[in-house]
PANU-140329 format. One line per field, with one value per residue: residue number from 1; x, z, y of N, C-alpha, C in turn. Coordinates in steps of 0.001 Angstrom, whole numbers. Layout:
REM PANU-140329
resi	NUM  ...
n_xx	X  ...
n_zz	Z  ...
n_yy	Y  ...
ca_xx	X  ...
ca_zz	Z  ...
ca_yy	Y  ...
c_xx	X  ...
c_zz	Z  ...
c_yy	Y  ...
END
This chain:
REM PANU-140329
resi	1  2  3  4  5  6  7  8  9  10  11  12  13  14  15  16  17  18  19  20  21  22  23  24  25  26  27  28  29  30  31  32  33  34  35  36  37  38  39  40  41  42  43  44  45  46  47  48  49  50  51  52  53  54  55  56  57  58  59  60  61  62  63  64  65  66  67  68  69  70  71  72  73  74  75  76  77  78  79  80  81  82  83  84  85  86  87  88  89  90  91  92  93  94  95  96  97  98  99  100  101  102  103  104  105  106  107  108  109  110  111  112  113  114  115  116  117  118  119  120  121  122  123  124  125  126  127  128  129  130  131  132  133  134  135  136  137  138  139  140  141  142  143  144  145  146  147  148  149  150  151  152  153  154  155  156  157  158  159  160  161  162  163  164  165  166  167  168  169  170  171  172  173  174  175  176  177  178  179  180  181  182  183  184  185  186  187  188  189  190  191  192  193  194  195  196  197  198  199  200  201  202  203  204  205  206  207  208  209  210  211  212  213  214  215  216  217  218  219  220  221  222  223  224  225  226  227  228  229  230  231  232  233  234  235  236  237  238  239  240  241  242  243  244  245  246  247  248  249  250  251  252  253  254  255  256  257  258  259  260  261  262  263  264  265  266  267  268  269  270  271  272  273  274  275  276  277  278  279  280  281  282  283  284  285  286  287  288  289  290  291  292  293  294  295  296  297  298  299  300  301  302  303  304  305  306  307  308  309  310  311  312  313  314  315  316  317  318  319  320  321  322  323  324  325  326  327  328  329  330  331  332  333  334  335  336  337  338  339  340  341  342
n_xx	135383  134072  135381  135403  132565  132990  134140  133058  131058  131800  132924  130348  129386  131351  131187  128575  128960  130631  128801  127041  127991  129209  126838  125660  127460  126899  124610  124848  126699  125000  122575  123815  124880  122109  121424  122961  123287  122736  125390  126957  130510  131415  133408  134900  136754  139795  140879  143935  143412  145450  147874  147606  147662  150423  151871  151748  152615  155057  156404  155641  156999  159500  159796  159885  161662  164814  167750  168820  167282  164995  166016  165887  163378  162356  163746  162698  160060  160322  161018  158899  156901  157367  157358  154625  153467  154252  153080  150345  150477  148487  146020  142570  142632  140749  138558  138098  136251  134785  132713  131289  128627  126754  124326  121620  118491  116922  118702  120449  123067  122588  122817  125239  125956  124812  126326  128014  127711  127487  129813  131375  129915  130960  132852  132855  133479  131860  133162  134110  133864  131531  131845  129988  130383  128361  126024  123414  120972  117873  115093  113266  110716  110669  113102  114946  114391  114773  117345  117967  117373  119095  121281  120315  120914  122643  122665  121202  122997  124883  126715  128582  127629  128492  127598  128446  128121  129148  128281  125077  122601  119498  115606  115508  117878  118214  116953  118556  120031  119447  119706  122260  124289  125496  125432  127266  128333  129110  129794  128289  127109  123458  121067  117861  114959  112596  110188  107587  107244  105480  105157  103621  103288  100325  98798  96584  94437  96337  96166  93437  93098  94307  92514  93022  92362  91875  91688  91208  91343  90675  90591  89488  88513  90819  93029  94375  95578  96173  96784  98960  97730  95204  92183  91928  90531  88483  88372  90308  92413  92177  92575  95342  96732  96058  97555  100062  100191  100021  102545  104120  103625  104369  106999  107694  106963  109617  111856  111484  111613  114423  115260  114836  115214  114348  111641  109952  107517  108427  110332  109637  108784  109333  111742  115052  117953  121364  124363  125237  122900  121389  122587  121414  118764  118825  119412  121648  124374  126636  129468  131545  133961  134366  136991  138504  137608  138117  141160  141705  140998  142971  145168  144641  142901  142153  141963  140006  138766  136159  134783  132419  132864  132205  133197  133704  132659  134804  133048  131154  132491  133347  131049  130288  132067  132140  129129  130445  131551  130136  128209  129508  130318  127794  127043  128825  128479  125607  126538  127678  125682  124098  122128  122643  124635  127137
n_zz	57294  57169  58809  60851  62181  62247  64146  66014  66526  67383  69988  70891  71267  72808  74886  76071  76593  78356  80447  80716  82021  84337  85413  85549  87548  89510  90292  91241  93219  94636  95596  96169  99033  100154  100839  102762  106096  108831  110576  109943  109726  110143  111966  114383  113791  115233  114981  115988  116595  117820  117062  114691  114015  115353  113641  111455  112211  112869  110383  108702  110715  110154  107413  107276  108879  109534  109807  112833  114249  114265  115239  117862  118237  118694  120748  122924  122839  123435  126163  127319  126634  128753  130641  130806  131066  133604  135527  134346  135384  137335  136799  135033  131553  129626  126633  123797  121546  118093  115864  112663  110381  107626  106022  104050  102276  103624  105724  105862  107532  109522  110660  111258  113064  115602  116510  116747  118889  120792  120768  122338  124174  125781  127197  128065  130012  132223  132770  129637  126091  123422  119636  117367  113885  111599  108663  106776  104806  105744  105535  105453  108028  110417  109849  110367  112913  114400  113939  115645  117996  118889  119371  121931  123164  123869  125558  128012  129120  130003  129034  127563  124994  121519  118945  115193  112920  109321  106874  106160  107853  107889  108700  109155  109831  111270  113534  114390  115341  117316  119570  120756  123317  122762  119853  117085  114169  110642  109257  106893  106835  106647  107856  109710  108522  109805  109316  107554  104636  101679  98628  96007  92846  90188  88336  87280  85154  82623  82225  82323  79777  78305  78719  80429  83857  86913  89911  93316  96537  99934  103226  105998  106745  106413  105066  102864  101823  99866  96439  93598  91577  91462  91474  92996  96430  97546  100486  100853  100368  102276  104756  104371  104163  106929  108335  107751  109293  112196  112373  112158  114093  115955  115551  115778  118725  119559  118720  120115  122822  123617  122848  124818  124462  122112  120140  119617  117455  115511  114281  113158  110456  108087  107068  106659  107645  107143  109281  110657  110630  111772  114355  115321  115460  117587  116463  116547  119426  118626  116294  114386  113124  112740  113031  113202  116063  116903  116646  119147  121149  121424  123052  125172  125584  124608  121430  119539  116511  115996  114121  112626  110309  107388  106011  102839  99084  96396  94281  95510  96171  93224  92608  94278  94009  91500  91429  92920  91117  89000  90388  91341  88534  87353  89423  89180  86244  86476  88475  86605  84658  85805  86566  89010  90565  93313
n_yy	92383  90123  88475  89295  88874  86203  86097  87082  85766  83380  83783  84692  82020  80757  82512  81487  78853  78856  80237  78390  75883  77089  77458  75114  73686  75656  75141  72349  73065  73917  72266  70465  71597  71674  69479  68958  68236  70282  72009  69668  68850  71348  74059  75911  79163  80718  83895  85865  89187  91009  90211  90223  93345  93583  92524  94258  96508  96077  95870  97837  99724  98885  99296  101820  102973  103346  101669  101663  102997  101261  98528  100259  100726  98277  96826  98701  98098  95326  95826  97241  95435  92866  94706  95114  92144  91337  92988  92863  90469  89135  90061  90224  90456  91767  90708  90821  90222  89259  89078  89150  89277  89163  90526  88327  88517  85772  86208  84009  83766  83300  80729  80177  82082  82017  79519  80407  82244  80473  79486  80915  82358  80009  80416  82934  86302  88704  91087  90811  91559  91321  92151  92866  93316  94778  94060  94586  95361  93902  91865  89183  88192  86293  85474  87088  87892  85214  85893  88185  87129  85304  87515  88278  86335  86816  89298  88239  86747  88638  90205  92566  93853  95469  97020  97231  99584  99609  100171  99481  99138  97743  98002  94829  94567  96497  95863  93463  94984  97228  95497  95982  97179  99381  101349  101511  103961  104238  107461  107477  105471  103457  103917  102421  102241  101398  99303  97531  95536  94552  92593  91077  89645  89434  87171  86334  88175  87802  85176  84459  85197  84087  81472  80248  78351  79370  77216  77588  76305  76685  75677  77455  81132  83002  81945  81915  85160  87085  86126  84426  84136  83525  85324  87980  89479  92644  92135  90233  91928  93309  92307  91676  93871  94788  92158  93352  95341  94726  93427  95183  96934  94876  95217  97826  97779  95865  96999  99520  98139  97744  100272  102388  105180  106245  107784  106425  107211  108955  107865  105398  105211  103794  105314  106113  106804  108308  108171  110099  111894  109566  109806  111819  111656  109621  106962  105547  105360  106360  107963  106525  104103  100622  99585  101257  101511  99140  99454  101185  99551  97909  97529  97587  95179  91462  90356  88421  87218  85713  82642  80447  77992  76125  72939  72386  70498  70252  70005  72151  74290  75107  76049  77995  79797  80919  81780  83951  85156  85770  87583  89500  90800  91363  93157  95073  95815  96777  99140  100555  101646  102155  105511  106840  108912  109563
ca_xx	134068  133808  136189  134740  131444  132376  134728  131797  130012  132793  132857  129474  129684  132068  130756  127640  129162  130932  128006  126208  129157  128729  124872  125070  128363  126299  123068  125168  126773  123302  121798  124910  124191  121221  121392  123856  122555  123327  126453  128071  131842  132210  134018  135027  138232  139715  142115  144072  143824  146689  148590  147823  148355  151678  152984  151456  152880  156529  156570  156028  158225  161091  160333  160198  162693  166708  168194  169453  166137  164475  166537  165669  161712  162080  164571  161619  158746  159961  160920  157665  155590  158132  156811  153182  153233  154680  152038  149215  150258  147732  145058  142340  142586  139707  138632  137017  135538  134794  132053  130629  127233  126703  122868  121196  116947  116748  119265  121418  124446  122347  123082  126831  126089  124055  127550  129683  127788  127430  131237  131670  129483  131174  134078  132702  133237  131053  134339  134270  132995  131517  131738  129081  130038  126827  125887  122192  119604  116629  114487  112464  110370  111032  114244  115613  113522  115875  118725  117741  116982  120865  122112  119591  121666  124664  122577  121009  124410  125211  127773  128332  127474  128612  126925  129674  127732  130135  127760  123686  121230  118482  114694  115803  118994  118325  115821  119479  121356  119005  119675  123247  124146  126065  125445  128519  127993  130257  129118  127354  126149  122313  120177  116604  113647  112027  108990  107388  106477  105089  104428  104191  102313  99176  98664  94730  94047  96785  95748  91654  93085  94791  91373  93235  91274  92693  91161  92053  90511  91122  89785  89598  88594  91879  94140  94873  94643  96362  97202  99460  97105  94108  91259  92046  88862  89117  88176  91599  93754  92345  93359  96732  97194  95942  98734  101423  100241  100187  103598  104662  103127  105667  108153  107967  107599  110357  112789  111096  112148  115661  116430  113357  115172  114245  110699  109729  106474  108625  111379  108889  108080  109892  112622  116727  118985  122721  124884  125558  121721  120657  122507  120744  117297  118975  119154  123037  124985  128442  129761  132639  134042  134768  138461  139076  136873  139413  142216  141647  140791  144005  146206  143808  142417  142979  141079  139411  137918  135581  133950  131852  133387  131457  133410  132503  133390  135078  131834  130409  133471  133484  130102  130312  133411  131647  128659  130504  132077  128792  127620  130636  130503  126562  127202  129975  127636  124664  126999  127920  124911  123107  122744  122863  125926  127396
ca_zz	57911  57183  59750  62605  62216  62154  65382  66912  66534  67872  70966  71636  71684  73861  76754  76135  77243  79920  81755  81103  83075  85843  85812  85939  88669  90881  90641  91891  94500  95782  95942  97642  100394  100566  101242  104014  107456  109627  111553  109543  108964  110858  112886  114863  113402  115939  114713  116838  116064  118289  117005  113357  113831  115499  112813  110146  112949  112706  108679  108453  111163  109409  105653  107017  110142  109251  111272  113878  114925  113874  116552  119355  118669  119190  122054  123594  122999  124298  127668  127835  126926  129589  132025  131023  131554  134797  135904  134556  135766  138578  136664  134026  130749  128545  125730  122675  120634  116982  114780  111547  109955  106373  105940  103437  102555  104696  106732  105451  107442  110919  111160  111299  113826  116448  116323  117054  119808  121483  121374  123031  126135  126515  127790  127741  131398  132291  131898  128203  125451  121919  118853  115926  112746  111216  107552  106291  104509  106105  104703  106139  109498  111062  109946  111277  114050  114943  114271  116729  119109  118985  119830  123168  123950  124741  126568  128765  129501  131069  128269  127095  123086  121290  117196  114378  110918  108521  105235  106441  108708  107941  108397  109994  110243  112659  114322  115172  116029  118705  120734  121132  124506  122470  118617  116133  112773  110146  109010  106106  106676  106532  109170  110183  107792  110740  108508  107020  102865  100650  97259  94825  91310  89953  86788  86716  84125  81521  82515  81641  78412  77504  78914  81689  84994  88044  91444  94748  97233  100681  104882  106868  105760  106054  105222  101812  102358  98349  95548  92667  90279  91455  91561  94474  96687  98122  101846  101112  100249  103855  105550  103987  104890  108713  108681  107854  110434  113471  112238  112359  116011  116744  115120  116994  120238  119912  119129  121425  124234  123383  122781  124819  124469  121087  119838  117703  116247  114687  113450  112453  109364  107171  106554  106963  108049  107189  110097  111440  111600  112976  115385  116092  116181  118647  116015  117412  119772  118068  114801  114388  112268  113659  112274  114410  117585  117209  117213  120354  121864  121034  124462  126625  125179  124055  120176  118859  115952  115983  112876  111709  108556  107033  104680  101399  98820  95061  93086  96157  96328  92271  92855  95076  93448  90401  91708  93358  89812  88366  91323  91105  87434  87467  90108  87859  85212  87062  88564  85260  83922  86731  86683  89863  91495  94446
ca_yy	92402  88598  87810  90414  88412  84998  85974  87499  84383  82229  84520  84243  80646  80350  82652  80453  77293  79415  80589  76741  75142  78048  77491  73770  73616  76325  74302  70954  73410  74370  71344  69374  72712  71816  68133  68995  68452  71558  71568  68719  68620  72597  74272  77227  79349  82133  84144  86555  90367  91380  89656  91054  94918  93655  92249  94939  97919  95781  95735  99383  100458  98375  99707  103198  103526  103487  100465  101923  103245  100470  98153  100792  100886  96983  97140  99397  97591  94245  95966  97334  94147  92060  95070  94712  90589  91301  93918  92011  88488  88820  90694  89567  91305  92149  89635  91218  88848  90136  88356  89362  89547  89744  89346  88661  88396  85277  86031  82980  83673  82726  79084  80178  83227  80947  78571  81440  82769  79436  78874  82031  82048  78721  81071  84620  86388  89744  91784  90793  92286  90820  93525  92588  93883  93999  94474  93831  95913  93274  90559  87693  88784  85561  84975  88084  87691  84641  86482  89164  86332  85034  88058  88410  85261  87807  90145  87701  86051  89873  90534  93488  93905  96407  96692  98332  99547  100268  100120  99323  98186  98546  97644  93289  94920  97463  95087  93352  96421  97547  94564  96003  98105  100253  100962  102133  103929  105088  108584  107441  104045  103783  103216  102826  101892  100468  99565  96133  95911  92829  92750  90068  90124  88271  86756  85799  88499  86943  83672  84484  85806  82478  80696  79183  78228  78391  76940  77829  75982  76730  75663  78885  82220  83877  80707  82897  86356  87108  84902  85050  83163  83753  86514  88459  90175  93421  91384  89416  92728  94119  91263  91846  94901  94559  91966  93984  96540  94458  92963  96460  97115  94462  95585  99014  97541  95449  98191  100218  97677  97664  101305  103451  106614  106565  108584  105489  106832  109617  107176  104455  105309  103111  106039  105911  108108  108511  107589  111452  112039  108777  109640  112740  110935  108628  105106  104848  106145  106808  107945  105989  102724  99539  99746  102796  101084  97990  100186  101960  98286  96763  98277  96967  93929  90428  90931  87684  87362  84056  82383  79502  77402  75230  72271  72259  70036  70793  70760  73411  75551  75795  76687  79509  80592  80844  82436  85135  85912  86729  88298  90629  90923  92054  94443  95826  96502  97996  100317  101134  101802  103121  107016  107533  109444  110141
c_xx	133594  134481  136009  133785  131473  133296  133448  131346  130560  132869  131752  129205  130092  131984  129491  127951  129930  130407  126973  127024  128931  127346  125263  126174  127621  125248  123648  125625  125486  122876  122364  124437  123392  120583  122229  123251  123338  124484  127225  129313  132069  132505  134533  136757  138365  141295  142262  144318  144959  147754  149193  148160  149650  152271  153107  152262  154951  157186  156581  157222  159430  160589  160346  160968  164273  166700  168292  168299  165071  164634  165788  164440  161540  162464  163239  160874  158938  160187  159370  156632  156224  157274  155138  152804  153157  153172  150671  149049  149380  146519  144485  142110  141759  139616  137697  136959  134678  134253  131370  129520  127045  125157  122369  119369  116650  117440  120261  122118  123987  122267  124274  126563  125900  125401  128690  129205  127417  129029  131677  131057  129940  132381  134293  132846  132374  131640  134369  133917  132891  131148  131083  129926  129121  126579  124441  121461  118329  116742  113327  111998  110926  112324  115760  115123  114678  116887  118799  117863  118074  121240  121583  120680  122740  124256  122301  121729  125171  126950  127554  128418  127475  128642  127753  128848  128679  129449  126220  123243  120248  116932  115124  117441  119144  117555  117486  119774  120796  118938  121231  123285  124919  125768  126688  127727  129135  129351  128368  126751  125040  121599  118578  115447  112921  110370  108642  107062  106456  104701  104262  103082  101059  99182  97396  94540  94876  96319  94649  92112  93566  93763  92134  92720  92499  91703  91406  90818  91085  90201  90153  89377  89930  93361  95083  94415  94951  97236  97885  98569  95608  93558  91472  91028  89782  89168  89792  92716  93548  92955  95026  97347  96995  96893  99851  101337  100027  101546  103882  104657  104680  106842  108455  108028  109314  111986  112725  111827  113204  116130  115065  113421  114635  112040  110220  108408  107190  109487  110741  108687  108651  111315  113990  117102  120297  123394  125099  124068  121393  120977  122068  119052  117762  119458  120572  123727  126646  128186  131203  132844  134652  136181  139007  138604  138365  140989  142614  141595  142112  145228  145516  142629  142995  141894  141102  138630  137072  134619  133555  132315  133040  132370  133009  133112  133979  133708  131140  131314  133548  132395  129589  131275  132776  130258  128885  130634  131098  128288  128393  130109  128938  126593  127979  128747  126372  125146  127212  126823  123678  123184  123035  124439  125792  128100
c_zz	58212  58831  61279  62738  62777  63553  66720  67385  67360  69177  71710  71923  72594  74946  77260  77115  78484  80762  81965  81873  83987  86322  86458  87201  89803  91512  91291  93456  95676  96443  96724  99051  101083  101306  102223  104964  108469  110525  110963  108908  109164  112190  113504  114446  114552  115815  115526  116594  116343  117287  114910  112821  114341  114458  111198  111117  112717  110559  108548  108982  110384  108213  106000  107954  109710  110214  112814  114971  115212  115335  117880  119416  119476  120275  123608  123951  123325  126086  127633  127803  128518  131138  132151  131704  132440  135875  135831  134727  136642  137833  134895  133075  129997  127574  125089  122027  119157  116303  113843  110982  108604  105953  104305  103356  103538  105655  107400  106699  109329  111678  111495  113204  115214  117046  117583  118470  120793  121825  122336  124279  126079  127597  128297  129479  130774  132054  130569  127486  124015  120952  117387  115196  111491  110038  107041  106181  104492  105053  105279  107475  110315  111053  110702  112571  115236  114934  115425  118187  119403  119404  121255  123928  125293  125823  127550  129942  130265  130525  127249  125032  122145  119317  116639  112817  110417  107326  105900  107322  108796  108312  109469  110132  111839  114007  115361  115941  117199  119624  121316  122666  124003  120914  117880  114915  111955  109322  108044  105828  106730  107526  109204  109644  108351  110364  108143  105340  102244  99275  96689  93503  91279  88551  86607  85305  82881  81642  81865  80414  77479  77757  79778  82796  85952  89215  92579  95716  99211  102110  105805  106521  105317  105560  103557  101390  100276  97811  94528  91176  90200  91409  93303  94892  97958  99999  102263  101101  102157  105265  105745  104607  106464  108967  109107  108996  111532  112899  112446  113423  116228  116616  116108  118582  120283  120041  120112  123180  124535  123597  123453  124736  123393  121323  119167  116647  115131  113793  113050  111601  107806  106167  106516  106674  107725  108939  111338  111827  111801  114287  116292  116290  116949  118128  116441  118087  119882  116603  114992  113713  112787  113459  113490  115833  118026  117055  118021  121456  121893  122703  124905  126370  124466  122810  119548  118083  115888  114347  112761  110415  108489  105626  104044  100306  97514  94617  93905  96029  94712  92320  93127  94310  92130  90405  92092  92101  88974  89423  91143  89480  87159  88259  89698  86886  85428  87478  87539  84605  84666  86313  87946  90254  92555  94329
c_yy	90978  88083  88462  89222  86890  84879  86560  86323  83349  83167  84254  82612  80265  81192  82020  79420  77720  79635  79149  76483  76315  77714  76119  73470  74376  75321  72682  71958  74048  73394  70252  70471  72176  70504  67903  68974  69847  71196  70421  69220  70447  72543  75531  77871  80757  82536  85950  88068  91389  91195  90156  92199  94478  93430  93360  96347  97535  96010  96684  99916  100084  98599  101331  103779  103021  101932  100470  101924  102058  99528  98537  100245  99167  96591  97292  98279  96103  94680  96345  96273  92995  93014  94799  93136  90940  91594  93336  90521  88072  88558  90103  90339  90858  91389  90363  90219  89644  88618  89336  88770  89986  89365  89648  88485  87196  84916  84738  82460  83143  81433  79115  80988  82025  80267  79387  82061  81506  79348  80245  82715  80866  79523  82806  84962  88183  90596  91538  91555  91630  92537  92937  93699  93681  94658  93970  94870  94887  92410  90228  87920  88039  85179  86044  88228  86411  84922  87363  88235  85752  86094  88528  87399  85632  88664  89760  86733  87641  90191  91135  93209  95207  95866  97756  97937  100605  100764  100561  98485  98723  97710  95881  93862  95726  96845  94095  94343  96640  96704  94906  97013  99253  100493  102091  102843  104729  106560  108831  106084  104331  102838  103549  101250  100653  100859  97864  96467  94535  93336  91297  90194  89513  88570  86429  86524  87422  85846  83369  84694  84944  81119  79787  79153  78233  78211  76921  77506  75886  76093  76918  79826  83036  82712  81104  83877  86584  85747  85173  85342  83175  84515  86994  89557  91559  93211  90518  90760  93354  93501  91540  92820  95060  93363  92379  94983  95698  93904  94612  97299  96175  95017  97111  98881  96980  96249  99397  100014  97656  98966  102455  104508  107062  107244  107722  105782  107901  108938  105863  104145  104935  103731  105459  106585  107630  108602  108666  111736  110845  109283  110927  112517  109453  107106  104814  105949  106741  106682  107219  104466  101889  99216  100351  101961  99717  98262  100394  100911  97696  96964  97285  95811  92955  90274  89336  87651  85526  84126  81528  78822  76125  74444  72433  71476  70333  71363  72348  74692  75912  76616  77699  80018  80939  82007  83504  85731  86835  87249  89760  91352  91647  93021  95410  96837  96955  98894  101412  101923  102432  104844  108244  107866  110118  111805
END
C-alpha cells in the first residue's frame, strides 16, 4: 500500500512538470505568433490531386490484380492518356482549385484564406472552378463578416464557387456558405442557426459583498450598453438587446441576398438542420461529400489543392504541437464522459 502511494505521488509530479513545460512552451509559441507581422516568411503550397488518386488507383490495382492483368490495365491506360493529350492539345481543361476552411470563434484561419484566394485569381479563368471545404460552427460578427467578404472576391471575379460541408456550418459559417453558387452537404452535417447570441457574466454583486467599488465612467450614453463589473440598468440591457436585433436584420438580409430562394423568416430562427433536411428548407442544394464531388471531378479536371503556410519556428511548432495534444486529449475525455449518444 506504501509503495502504491508513494508511486502515486511520484506520478503526479511528474505530469505536473509535464503540463508546466507545455503551458510555458505554448505561451512562448503564442506570443512569438503574435509578434509576427502578417505575411512574414509564407507561402503558397499546391499540391496536385490528380496526381494523388493516380498513384493510390495504381497501388491497389497492383496489390489486387495478378501480373498479367496488372500489365494490361497499364498498357490501357497509357494509350488512353497518350489519346486524351492528343485530343485535348487544342482545348482548355478545367482547373479545380480546392481550399479549406477550418474556422474557428474568430475565424483565425482568415489571414491564410485571403492569401489563397489572391494567389488564385492571379490565374483563375471563368471556366474554372474553386471548391471551399468549409468547416465552422461561427463566432465573431465581424470576423466572419470578413471571411464572407473573401469569398465575394471569387464571385465578383465571375468564378464559379462551389461550398462542401462535411461536419458544420453553422450560424458565421453558413453566413460563408451562402456566398457559394452551389452549396454541398454530407447527410448529417449541420447547418443553419442563422441567429446572433451574447452573453457574458457580472460580478458587481460579489464584488459589493467583498466592499469593493467599482467606477465606470463613460462619454456617450450608449458607449457601454453592459458591464462585467459594474451595476447594469435595465436602459443598458435594452440597448443590448436592440443591438443584437438589428445585427440580426443584417444577418438575414445578407443571406437573403445570396440565396433568395430561401423563406428566411422561417429559417431564421437561430435553428439547424441536418444536411438531408436543410436541404429540404433550401440551406444547400446537394446532399453529397466533397470526397465523392472530387471524385467525379477528376476525368475532367486539373484538381489543385492550394494552401497558405506560415513558418514557424521550434519554440512555435513545440507549441502548437503541444497544444494540439491537449486539445486532443480533452476532447478524448469529454467524449468520454459526456452522456450523450449517437
Amino acid at each position: 500500500m506504501e509503495f502504491l502511494l508513494e508511486y502515486g505521488l511520484f506520478l503526479a509530479k511528474s505530469i505536473t512538470v509535464v503540463v508546466a513545460f507545455v503551458v510555458i512552451v505554448s505561451a512562448i509559441a503564442v506570443a512569438s505568433q503574435r509578434n509576427k507581422k502578417e505575411g512574414t516568411d509564407g507561402h503558397i503550397e499546391v499540391t496536385t490531386l490528380n496526381h494523388r488518386y493516380e498513384d493510390w488507383e495504381d497501388l491497389l490495382k497492383f496489390e489486387i490484380l495478378d501480373e498479367d492483368s496488372f500489365k494490361k490495365e497499364r498498357k490501357a491506360k497509357k494509350k488512353q492518356e497518350k489519346a486524351d493529350a492528343k485530343k485535348n492539345a487544342d482545348q482548355h481543361r478545367k482547373r479545380l482549385y480546392v481550399l479549406d476552411f477550418d474556422g474557428d470563434v474568430s475565424a483565425s484561419e482568415v489571414e491564410f484564406l485571403r492569401h489563397e484566394i489572391s494567389a488564385i485569381l492571379t490565374v483563375a479563368r471563368p471556366e474554372d472552378e474553386i471548391l471551399l471545404r468549409l468547416e465552422s460552427p461561427g463566432g465573431m460578427v465581424h470576423s466572419y463578416g470578413l471571411a464572407a467578404s473573401q469569398l465575394q472576391r471569387i464571385r465578383a471575379h465571375g468564378i464559379p464557387l462551389t461550398i462542401a460541408i462535411d461536419r458544420v456550418a453553422a450560424s458565421g459559417g453558413y453566413m460563408m456558405a451562402c456566398i457559394g453558387n452551389r452549396i454541398m452537404a454530407a447527410p448529417f452535417a449541420v447547418i443553419g442557426s442563422i441567429g446572433v447570441v451574447a452573453q457574458l457574466p457580472n460580478f458587481n454583486r460579489l464584488l459589493k459583498k467583498h466592499d469593493v467599488d467599482i467606477e465606470l465612467h463613460t462619454a456617450g450614453a450608449h458607449k457601454r450598453t453592459l458591464t462585467m463589473v459594474g451595476e447594469n440598468t435595465d436602459e443598458g440591457r435594452k440597448k443590448f438587446i436592440e443591438e443584437l436585433e438589428e445585427t440580426h436584420v443584417l444577418f438575414k438580409e445578407f443571406v437573403s441576398e445570396n440565396r433568395p430562394q430561401l423563406e428566411i423568416d422561417n429559417i431564421a430562427t437561430g435553428e439547424v438542420w441536418y444536411g438531408s433536411k436543410a436541404l429540404d428548407v433550401k440551406l444547400v442544394d446537394e446532399i453529397r461529400t466533397s470526397d465523392d464531388y472530387l471524385l467525379s471531378q477528376r476525368a475532367d479536371s486539373d484538381i489543385y489543392a492550394v494552401s497558405y503556410r506560415q513558418k514557424r519556428s521550434l519554440p512555435e511548432r513545440l507549441g502548437f504541437a503541444a497544444e494540439g495534444a491537449i486539445n486532443r486529449t480533452l476532447t478524448s475525455l469529454l467524449a468520454k464522459l459526456s452522456q450523450n449518444r449517437f
